[in-house]
HTML snippet that shows the backbone in 3Dmol.js (N, CA, C, O; Angstrom):
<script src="https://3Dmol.org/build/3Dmol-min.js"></script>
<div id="view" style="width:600px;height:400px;position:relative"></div>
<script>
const pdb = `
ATOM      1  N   UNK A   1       0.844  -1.154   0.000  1.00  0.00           N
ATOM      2  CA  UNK A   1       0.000   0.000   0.000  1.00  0.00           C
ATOM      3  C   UNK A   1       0.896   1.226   0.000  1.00  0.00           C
ATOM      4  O   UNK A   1       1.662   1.488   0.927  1.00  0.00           O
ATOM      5  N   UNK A   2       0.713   2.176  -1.417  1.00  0.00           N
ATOM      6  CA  UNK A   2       1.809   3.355  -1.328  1.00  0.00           C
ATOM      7  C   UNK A   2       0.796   4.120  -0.718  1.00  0.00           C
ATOM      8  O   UNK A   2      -0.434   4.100  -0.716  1.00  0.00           O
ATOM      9  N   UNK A   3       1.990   5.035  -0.021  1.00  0.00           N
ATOM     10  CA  UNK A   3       1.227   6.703   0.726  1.00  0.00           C
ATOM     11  C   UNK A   3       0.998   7.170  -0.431  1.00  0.00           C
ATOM     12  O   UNK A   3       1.860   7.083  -1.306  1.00  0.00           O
ATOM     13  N   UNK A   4      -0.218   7.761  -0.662  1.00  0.00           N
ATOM     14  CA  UNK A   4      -0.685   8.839  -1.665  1.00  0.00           C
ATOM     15  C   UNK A   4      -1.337  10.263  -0.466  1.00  0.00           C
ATOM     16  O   UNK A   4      -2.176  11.021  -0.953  1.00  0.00           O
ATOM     17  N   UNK A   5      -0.978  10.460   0.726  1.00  0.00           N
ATOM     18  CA  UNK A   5      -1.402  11.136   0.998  1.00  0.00           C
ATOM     19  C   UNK A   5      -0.169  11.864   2.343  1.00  0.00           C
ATOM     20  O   UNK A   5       0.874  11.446   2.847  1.00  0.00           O
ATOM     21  N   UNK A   6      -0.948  13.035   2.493  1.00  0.00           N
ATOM     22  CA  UNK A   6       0.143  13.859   3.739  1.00  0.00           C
ATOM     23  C   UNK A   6       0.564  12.983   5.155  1.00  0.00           C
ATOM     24  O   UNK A   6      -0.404  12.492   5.735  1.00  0.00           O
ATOM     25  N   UNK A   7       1.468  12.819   5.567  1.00  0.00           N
ATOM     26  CA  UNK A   7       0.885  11.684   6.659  1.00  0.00           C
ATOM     27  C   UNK A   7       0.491  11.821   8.089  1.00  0.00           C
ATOM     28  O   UNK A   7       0.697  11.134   9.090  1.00  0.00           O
ATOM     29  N   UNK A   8      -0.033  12.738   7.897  1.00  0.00           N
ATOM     30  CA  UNK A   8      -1.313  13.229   9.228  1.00  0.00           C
ATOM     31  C   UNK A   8      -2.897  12.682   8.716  1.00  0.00           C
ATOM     32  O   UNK A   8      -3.843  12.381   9.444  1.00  0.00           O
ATOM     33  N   UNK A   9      -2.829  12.670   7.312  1.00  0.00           N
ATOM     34  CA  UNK A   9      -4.595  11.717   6.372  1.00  0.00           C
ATOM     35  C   UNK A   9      -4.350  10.599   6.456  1.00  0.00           C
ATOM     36  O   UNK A   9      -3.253  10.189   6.077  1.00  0.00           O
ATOM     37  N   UNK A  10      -5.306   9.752   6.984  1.00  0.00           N
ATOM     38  CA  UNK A  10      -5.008   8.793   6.596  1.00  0.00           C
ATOM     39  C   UNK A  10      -6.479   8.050   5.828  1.00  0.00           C
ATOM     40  O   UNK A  10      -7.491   7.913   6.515  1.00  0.00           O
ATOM     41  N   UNK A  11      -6.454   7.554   4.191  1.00  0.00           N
ATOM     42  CA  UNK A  11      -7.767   7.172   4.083  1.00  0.00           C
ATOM     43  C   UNK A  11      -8.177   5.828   4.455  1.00  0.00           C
ATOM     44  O   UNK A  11      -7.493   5.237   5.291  1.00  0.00           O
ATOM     45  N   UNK A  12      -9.192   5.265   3.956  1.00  0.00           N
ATOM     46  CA  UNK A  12     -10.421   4.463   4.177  1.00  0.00           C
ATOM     47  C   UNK A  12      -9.145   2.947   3.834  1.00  0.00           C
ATOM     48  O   UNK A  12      -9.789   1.898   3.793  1.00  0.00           O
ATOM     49  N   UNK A  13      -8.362   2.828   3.719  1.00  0.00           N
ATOM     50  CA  UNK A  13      -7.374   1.576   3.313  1.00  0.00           C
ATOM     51  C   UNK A  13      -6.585   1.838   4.631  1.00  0.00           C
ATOM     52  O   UNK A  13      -6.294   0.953   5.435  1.00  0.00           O
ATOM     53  N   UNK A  14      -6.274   3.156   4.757  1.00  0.00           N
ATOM     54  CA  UNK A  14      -5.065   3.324   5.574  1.00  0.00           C
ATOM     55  C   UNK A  14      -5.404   3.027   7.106  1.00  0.00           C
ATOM     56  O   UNK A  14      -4.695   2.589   8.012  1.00  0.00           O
ATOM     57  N   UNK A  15      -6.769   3.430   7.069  1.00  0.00           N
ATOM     58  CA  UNK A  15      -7.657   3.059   8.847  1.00  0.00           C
ATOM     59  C   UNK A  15      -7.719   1.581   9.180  1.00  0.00           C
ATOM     60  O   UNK A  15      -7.308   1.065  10.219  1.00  0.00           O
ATOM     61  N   UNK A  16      -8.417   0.839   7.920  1.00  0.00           N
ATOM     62  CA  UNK A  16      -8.610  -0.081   7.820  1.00  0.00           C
ATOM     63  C   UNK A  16      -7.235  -1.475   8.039  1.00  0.00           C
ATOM     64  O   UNK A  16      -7.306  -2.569   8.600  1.00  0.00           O
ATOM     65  N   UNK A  17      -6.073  -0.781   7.306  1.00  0.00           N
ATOM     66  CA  UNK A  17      -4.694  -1.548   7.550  1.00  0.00           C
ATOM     67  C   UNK A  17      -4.735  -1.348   9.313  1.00  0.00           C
ATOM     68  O   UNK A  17      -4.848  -2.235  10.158  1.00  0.00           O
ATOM     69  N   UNK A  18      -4.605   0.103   9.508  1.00  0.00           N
ATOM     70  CA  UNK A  18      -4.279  -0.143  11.020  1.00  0.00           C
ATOM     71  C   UNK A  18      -5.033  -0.670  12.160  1.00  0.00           C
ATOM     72  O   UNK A  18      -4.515  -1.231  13.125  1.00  0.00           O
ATOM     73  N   UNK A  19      -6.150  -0.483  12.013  1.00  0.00           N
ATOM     74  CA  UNK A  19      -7.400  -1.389  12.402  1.00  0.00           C
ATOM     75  C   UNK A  19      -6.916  -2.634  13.044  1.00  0.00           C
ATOM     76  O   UNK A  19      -6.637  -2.969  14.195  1.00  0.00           O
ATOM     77  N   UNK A  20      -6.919  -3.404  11.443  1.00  0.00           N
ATOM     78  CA  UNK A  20      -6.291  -4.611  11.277  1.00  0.00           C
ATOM     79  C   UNK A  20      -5.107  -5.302  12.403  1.00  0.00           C
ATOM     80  O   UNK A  20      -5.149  -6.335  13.071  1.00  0.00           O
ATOM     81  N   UNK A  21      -3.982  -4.148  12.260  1.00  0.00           N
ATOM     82  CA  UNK A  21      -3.001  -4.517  12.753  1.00  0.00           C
ATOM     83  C   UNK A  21      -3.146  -3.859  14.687  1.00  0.00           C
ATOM     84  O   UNK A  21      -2.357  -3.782  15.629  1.00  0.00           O
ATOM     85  N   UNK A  22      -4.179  -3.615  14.529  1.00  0.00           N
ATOM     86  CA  UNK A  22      -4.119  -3.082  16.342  1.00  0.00           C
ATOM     87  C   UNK A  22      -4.349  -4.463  16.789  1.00  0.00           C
ATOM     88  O   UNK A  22      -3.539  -5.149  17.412  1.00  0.00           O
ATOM     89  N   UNK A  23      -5.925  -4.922  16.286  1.00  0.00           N
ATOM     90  CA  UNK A  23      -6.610  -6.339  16.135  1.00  0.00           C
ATOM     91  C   UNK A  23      -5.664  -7.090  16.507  1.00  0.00           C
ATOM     92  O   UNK A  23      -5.277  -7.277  17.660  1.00  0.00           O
ATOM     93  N   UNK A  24      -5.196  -7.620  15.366  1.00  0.00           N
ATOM     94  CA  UNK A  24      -3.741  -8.747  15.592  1.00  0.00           C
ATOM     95  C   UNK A  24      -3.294  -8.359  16.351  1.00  0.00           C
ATOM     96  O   UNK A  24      -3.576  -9.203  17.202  1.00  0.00           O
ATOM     97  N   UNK A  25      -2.677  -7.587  16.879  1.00  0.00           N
ATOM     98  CA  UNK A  25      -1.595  -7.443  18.399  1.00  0.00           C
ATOM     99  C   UNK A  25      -2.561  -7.719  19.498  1.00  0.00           C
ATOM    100  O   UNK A  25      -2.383  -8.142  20.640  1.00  0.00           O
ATOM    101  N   UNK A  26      -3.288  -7.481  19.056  1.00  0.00           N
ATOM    102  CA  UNK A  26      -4.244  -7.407  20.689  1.00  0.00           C
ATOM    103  C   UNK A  26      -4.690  -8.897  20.612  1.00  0.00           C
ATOM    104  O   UNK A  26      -4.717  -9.493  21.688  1.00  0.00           O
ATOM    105  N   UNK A  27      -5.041  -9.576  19.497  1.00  0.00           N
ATOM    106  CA  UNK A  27      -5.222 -10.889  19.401  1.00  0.00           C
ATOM    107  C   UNK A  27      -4.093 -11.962  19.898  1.00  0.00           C
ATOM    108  O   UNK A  27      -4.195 -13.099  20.358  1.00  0.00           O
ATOM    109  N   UNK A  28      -2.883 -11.053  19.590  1.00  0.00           N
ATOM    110  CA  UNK A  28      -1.759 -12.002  19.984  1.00  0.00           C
ATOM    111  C   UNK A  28      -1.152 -11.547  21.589  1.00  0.00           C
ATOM    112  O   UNK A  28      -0.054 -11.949  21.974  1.00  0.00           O
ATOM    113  N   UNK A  29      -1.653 -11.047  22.066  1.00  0.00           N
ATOM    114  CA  UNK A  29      -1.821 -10.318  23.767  1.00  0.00           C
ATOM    115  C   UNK A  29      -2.662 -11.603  24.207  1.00  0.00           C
ATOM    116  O   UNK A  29      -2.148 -12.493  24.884  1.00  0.00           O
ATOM    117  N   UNK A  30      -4.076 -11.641  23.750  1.00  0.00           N
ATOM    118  CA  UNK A  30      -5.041 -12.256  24.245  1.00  0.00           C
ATOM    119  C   UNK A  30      -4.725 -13.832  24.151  1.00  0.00           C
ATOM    120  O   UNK A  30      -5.196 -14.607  24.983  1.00  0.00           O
ATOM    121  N   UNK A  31      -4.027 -14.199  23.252  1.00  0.00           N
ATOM    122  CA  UNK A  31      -3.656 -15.793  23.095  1.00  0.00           C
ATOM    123  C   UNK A  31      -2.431 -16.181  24.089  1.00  0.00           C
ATOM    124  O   UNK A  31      -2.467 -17.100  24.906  1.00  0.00           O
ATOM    125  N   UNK A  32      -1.492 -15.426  23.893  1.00  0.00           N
ATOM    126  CA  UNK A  32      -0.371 -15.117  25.402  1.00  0.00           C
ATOM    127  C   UNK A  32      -0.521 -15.278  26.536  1.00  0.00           C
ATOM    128  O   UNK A  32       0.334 -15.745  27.288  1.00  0.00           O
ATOM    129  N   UNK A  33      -1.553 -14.946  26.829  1.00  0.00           N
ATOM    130  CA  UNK A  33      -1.953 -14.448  28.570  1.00  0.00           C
ATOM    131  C   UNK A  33      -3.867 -14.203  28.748  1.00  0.00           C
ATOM    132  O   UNK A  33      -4.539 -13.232  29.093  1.00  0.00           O
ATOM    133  N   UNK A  34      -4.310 -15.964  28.208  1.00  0.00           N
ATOM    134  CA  UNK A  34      -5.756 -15.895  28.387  1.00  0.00           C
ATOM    135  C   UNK A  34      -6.779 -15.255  29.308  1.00  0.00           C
ATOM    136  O   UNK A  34      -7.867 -14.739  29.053  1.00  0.00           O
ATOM    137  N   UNK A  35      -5.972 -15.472  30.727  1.00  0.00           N
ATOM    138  CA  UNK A  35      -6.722 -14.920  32.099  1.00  0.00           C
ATOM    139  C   UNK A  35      -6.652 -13.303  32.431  1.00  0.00           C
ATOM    140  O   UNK A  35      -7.210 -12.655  33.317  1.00  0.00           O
ATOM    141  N   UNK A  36      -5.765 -12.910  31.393  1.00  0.00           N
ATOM    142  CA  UNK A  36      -5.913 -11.312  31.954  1.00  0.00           C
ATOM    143  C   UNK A  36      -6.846 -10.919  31.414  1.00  0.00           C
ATOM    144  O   UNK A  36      -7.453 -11.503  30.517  1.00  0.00           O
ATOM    145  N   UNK A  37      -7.155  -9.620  31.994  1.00  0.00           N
ATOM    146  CA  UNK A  37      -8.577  -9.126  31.481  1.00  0.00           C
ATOM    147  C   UNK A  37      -7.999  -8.173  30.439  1.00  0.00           C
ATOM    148  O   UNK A  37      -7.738  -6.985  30.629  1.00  0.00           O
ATOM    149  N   UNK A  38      -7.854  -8.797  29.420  1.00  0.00           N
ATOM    150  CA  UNK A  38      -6.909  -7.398  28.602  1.00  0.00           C
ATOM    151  C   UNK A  38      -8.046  -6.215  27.902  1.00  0.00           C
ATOM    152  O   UNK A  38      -7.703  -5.142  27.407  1.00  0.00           O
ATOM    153  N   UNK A  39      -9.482  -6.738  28.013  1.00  0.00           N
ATOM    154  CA  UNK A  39     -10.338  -5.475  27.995  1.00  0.00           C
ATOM    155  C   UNK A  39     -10.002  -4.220  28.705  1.00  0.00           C
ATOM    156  O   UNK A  39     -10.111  -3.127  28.148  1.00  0.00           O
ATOM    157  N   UNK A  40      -9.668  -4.332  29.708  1.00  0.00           N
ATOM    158  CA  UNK A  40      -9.572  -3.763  31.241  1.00  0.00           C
ATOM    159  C   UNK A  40      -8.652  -2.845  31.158  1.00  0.00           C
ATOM    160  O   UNK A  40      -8.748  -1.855  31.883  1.00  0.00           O
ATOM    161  N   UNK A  41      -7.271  -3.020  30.007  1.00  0.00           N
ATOM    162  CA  UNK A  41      -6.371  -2.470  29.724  1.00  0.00           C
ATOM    163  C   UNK A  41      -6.142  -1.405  28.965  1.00  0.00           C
ATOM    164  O   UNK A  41      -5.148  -1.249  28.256  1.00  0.00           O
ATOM    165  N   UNK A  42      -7.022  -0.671  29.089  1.00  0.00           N
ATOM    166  CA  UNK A  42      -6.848   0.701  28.148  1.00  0.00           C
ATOM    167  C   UNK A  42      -5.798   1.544  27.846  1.00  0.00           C
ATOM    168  O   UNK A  42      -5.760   2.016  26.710  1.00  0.00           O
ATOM    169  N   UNK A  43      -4.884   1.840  28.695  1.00  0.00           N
ATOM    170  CA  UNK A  43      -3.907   2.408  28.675  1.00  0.00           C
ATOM    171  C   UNK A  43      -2.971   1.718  27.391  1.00  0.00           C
ATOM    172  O   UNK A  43      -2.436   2.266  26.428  1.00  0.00           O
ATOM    173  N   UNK A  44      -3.022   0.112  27.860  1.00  0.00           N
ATOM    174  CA  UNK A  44      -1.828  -0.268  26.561  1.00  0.00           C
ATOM    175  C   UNK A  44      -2.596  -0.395  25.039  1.00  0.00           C
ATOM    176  O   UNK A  44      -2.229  -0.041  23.919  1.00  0.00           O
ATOM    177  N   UNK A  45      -3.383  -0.824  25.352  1.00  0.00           N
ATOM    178  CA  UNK A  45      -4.337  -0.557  23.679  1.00  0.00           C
ATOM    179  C   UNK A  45      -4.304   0.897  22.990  1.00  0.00           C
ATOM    180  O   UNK A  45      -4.431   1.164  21.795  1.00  0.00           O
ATOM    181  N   UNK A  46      -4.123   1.654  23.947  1.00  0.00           N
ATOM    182  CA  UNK A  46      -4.012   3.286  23.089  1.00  0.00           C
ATOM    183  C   UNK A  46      -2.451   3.620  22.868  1.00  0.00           C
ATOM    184  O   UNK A  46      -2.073   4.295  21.910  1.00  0.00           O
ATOM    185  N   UNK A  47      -1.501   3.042  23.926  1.00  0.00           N
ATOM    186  CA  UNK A  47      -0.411   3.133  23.459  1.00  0.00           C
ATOM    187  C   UNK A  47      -0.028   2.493  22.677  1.00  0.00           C
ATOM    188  O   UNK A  47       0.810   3.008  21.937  1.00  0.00           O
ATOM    189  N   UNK A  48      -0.450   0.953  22.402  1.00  0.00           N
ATOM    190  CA  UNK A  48       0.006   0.680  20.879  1.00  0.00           C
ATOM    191  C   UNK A  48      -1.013   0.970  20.020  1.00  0.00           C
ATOM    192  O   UNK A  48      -0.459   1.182  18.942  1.00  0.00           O
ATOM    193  N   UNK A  49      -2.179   1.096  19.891  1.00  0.00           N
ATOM    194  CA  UNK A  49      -2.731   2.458  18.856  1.00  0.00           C
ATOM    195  C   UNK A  49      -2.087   3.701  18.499  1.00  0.00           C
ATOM    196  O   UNK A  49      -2.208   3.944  17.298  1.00  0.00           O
ATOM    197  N   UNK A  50      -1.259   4.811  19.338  1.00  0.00           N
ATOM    198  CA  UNK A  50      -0.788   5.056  19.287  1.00  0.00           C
ATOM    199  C   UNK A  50       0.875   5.690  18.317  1.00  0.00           C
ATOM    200  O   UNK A  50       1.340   6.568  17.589  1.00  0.00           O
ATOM    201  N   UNK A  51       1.165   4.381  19.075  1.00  0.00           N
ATOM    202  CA  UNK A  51       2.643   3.672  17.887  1.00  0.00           C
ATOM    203  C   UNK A  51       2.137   3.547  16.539  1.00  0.00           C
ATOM    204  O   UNK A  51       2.434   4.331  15.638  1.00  0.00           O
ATOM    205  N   UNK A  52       1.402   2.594  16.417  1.00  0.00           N
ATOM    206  CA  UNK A  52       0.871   2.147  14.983  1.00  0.00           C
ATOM    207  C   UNK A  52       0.653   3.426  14.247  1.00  0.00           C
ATOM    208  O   UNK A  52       1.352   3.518  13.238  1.00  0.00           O
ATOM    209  N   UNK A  53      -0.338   4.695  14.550  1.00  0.00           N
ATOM    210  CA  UNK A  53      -0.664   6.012  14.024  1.00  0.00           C
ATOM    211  C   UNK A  53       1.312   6.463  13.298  1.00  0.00           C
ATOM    212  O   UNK A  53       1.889   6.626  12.223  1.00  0.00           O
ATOM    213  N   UNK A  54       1.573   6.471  14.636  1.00  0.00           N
ATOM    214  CA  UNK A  54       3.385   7.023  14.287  1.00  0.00           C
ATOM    215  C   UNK A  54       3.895   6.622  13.506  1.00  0.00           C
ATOM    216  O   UNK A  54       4.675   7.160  12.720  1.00  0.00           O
ATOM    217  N   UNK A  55       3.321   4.937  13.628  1.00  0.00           N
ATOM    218  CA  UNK A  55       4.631   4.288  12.003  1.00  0.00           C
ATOM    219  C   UNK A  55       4.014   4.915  10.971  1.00  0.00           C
ATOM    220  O   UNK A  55       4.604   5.578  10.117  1.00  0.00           O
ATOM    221  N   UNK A  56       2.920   4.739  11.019  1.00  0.00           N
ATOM    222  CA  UNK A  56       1.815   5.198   9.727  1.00  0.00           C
ATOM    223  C   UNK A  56       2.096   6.276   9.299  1.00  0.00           C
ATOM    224  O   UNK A  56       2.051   6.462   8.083  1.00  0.00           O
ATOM    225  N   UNK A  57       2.428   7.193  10.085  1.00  0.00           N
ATOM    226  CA  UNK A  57       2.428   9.156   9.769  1.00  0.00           C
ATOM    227  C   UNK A  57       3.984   9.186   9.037  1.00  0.00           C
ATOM    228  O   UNK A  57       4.395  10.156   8.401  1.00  0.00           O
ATOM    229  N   UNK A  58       4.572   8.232   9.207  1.00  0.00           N
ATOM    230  CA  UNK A  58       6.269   8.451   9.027  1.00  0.00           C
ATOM    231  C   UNK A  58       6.293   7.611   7.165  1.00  0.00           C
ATOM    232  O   UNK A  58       7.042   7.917   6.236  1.00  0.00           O
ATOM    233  N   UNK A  59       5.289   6.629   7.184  1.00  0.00           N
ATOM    234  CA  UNK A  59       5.225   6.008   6.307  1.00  0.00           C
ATOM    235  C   UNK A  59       5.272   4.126   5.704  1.00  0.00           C
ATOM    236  O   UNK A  59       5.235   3.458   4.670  1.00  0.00           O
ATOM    237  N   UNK A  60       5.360   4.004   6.976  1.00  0.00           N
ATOM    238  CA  UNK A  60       5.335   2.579   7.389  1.00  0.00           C
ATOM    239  C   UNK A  60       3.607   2.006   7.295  1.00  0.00           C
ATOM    240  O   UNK A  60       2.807   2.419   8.135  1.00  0.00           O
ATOM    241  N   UNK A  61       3.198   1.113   6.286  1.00  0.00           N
ATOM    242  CA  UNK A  61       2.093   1.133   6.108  1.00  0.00           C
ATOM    243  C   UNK A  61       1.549  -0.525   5.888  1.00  0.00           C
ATOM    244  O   UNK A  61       0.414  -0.996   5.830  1.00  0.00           O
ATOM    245  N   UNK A  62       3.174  -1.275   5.779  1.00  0.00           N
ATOM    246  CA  UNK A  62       2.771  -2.893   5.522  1.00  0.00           C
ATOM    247  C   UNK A  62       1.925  -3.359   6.463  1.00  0.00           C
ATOM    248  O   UNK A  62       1.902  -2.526   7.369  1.00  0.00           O
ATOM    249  N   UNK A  63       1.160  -4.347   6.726  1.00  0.00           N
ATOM    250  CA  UNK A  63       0.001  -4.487   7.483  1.00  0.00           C
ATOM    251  C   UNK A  63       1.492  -5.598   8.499  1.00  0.00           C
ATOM    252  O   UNK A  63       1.399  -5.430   9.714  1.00  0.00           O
ATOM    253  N   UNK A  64       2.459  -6.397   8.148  1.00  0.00           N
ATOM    254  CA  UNK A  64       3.265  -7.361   8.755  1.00  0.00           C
ATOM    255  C   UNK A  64       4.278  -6.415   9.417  1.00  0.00           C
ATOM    256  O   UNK A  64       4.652  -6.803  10.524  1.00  0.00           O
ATOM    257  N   UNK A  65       4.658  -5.577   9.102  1.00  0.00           N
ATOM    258  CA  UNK A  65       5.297  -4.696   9.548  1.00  0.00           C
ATOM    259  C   UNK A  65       4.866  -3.280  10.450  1.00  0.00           C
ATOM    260  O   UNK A  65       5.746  -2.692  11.077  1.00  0.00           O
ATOM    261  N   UNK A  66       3.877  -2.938  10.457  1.00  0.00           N
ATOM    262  CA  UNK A  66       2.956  -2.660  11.364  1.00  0.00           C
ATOM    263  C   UNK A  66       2.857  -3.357  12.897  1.00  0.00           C
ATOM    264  O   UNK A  66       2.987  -3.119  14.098  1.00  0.00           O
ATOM    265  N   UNK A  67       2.577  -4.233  12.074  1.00  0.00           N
ATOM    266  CA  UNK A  67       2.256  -5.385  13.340  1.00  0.00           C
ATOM    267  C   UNK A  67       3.696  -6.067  13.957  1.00  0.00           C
ATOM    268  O   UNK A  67       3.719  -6.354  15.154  1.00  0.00           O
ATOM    269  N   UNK A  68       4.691  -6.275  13.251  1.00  0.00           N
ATOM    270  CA  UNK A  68       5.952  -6.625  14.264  1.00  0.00           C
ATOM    271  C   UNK A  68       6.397  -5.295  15.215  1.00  0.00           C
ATOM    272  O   UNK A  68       6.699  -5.420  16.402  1.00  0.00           O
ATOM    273  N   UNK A  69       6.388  -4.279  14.650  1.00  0.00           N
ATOM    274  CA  UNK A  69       6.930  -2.941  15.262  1.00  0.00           C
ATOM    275  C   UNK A  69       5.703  -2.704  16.372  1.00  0.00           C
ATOM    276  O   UNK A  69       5.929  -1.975  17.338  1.00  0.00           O
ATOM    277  N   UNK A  70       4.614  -3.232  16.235  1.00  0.00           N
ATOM    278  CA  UNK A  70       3.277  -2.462  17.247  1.00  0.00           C
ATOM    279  C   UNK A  70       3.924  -3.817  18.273  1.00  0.00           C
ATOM    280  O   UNK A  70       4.456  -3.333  19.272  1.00  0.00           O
ATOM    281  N   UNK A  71       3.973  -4.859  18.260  1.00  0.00           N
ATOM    282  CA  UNK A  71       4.607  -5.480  19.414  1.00  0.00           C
ATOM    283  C   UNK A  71       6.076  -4.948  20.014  1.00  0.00           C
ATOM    284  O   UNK A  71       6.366  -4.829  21.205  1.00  0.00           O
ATOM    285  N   UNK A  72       6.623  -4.763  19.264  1.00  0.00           N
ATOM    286  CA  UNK A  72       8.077  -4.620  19.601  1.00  0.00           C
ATOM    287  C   UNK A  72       7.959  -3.116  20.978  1.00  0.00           C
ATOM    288  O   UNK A  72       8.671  -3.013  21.977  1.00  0.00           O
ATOM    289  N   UNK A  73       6.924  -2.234  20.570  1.00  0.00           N
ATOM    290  CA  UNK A  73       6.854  -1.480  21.557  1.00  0.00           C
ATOM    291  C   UNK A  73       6.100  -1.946  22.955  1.00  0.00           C
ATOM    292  O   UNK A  73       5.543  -1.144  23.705  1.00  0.00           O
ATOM    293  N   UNK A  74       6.198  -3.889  23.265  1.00  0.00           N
ATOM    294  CA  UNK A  74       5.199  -3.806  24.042  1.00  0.00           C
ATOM    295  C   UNK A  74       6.331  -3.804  25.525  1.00  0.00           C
ATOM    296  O   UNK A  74       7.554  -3.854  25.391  1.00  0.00           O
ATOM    297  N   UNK A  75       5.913  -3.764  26.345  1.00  0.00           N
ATOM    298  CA  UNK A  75       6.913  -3.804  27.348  1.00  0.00           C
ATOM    299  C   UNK A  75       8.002  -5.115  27.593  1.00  0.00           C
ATOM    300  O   UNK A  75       7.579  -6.270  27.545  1.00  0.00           O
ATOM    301  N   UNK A  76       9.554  -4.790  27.881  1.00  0.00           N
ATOM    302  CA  UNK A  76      10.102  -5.821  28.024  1.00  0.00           C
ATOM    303  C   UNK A  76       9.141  -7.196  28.778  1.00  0.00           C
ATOM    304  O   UNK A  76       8.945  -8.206  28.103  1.00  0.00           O
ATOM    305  N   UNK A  77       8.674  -7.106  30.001  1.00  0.00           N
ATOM    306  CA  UNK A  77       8.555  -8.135  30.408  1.00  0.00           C
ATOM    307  C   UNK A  77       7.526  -8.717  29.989  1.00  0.00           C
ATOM    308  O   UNK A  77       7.040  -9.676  30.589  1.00  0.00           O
ATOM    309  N   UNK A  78       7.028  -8.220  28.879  1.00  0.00           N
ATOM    310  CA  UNK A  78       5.789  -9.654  28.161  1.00  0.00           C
ATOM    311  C   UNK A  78       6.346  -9.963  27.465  1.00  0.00           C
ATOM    312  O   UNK A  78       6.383 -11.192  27.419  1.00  0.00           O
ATOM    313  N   UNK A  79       7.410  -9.061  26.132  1.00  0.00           N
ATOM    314  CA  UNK A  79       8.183 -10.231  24.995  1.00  0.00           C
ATOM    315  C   UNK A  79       9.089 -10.630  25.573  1.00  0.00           C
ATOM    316  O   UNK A  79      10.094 -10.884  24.909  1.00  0.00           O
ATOM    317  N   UNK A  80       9.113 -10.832  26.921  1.00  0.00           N
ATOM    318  CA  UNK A  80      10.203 -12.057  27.618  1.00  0.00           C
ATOM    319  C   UNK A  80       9.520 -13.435  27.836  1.00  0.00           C
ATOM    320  O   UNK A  80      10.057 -14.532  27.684  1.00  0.00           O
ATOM    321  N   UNK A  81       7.862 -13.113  28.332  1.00  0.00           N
ATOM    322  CA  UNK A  81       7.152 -14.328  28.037  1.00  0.00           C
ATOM    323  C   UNK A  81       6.732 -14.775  26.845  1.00  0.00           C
ATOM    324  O   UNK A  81       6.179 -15.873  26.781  1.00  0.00           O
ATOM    325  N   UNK A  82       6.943 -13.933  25.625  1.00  0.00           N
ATOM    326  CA  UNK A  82       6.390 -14.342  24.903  1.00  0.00           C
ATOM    327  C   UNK A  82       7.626 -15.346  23.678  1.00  0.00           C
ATOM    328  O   UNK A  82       7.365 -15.734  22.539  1.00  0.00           O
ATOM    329  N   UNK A  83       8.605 -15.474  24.263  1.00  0.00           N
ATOM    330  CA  UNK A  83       9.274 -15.919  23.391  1.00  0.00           C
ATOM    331  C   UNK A  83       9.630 -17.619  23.046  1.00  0.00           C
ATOM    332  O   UNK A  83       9.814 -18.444  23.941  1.00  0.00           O
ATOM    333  N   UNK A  84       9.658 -17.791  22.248  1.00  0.00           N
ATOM    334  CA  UNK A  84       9.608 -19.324  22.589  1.00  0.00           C
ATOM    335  C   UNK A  84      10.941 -19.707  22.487  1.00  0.00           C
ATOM    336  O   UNK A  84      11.903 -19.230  21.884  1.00  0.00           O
ATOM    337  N   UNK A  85      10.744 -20.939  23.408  1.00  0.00           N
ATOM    338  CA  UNK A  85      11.832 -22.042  23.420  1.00  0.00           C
ATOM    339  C   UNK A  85      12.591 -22.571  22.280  1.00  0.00           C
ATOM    340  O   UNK A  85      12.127 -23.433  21.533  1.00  0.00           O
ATOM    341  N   UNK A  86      14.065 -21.920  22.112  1.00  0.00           N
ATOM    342  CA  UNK A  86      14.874 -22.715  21.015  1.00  0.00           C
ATOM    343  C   UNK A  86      14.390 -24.508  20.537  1.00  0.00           C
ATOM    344  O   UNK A  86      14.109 -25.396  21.342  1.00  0.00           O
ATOM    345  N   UNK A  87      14.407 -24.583  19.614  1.00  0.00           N
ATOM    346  CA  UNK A  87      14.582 -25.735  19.358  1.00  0.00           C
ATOM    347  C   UNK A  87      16.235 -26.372  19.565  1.00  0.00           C
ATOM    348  O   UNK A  87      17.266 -25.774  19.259  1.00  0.00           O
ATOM    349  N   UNK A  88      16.143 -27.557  20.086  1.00  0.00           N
ATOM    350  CA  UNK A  88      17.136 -28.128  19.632  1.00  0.00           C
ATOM    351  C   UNK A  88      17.913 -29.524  19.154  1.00  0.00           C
ATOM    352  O   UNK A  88      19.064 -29.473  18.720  1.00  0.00           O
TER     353      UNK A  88
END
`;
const viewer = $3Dmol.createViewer("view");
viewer.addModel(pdb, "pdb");
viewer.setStyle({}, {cartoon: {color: "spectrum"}});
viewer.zoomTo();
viewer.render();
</script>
């Protein structure tokens, strides 16, 4: 998806990508850590809403790349649980 627009606009593709990619993070929160009430959590849902807006405004618009960078801002100590076990 190219920017065709200023990146403070964002249109009807561009909402919709980030949408998308809030979704998935929050989907992959919710599969992580079933028992929390991650409804409850407003604060981190707007901060990675947030982020996502920022990549977007800068020009970052891949829906996979979106979504690795909207985790990457999540706090150390959940992508410490969230990592899996080497194979070996």
């Amino acid at each position: 998806m190219a920017s065709r627009h200023c990146p403070d606009h964002f249109d009807d593709e561009d909402l919709q990508t980030l949408e998308a990619a809030l979704e998935d993070i929050w989907a992959t929160l919710q599969a992580h850590d079933p028992d929390r009430d991650w409804d409850a959590d407003h604060a981190l849902k707007t901060s990675i809403a947030d982020k996502l807006l920022a990549l977007a405004s800068v020009g970052i618009n891949k829906p996979d790349e979106l979504r690795r960078r909207g985790l990457e801002t999540l706090p150390v100590w959940w992508r410490s649980q969230t990592k899996r076990p080497s194979k070996r």
